[in-house]
C-alpha positions as CSV (number, residue, x, y, z in Angstrom):
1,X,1.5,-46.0,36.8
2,X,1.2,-42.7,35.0
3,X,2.5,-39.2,36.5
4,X,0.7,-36.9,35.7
5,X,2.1,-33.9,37.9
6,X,5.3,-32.2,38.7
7,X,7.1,-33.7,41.1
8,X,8.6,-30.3,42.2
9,X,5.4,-28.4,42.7
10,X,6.4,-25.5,40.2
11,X,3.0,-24.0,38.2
12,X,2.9,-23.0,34.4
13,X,1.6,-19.5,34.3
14,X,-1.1,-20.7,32.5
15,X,-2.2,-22.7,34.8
16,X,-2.2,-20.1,37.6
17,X,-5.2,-18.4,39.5
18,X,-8.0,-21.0,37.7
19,X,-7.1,-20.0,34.1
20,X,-7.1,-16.3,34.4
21,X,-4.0,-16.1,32.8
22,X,-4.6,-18.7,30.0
23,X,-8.2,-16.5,29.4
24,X,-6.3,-13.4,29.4
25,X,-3.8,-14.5,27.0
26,X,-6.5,-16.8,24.7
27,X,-8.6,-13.3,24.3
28,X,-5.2,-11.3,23.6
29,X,-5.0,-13.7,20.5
30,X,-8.3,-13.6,19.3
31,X,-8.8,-9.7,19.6
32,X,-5.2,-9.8,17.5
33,X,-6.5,-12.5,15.1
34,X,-9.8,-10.7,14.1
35,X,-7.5,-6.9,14.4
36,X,-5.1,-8.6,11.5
37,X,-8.6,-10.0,9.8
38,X,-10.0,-6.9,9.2
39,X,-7.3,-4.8,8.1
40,X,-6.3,-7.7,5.4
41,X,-9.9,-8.4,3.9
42,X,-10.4,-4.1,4.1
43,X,-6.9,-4.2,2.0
44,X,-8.6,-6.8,-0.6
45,X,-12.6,-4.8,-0.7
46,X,-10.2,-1.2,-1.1
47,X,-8.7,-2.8,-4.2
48,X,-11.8,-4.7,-5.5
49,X,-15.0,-2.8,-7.3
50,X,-18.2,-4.5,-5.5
51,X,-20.0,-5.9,-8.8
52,X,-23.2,-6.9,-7.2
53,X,-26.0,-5.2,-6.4
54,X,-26.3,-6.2,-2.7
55,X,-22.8,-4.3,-2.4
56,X,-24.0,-1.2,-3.8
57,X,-26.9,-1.0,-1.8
58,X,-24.7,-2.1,1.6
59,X,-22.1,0.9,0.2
60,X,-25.1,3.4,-0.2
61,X,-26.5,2.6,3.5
62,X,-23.0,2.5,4.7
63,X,-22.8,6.3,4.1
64,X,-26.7,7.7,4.8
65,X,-27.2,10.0,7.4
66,X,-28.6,7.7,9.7
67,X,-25.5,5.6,9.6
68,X,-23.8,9.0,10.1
69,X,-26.0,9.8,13.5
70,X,-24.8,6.5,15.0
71,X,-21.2,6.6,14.5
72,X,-21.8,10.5,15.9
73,X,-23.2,9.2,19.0
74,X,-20.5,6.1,19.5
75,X,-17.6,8.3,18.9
76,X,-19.2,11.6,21.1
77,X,-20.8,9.6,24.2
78,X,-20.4,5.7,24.4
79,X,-16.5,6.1,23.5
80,X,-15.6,8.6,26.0
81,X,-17.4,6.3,28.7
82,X,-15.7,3.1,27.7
83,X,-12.0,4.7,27.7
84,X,-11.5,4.3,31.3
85,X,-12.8,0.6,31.7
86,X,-10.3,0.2,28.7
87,X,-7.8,1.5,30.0
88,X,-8.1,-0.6,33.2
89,X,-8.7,-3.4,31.0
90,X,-5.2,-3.0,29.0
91,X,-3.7,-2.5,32.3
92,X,-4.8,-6.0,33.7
93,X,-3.8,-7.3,30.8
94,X,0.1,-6.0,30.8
95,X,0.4,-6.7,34.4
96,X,-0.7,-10.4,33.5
97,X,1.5,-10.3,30.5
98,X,4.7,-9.1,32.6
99,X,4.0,-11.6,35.4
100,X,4.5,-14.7,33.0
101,X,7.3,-13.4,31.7
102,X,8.9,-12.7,35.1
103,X,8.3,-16.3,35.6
104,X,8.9,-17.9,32.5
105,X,12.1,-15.9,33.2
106,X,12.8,-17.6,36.5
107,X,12.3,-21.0,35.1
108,X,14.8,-20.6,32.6
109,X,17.6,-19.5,34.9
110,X,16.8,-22.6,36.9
111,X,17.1,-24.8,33.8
């Protein structure tokens, strides 16, 4: 017969509250995986002339004025709007963060 629990009832903290924890922390990694993804391939395009002619044209729509009018509007009213649910967001998120340590913490001074 296989065992497939803990005999002593202890809970990985990824395992806690119905994966709320292993979510939190799975969407911490992506957000950081796609973060490092940008900034590396925008290092390579920087370096690298486009030498097609679908890049010119994406370059030259990247800078009309229309472009212009939506970044306006993100960065002067949607921004502003979203800082607070951020915010509240990236405080979940370090309070989550701080609670598996505390037990990860615990569980090694019991080793």
């Amino acid at each position: 017969m296989v065992d497939e629990g803990r005999s002593d009832g202890a809970t990985r903290p990824w395992e806690d509250r119905s994966g709320r924890a292993a979510g939190t922390i799975l969407a911490t990694a992506v957000a950081a995986g796609v973060i490092a993804y940008l900034v590396r391939r925008s290092r390579v395009e920087a370096e690298e002339e486009p030498a097609s002619r679908m890049a010119k044209l994406a370059r030259d729509w990247a800078g009309s004025d229309s472009v212009e009018a939506g970044r306006d509007f993100l960065v002067d009213k949607v921004l502003p709007e979203l800082k607070p649910a951020l915010l509240s967001a990236l405080s979940e998120i370090e309070d989550v963060v701080e609670e598996a340590f505390r037990r990860i913490e615990k569980n090694i001074k019991r080793l």
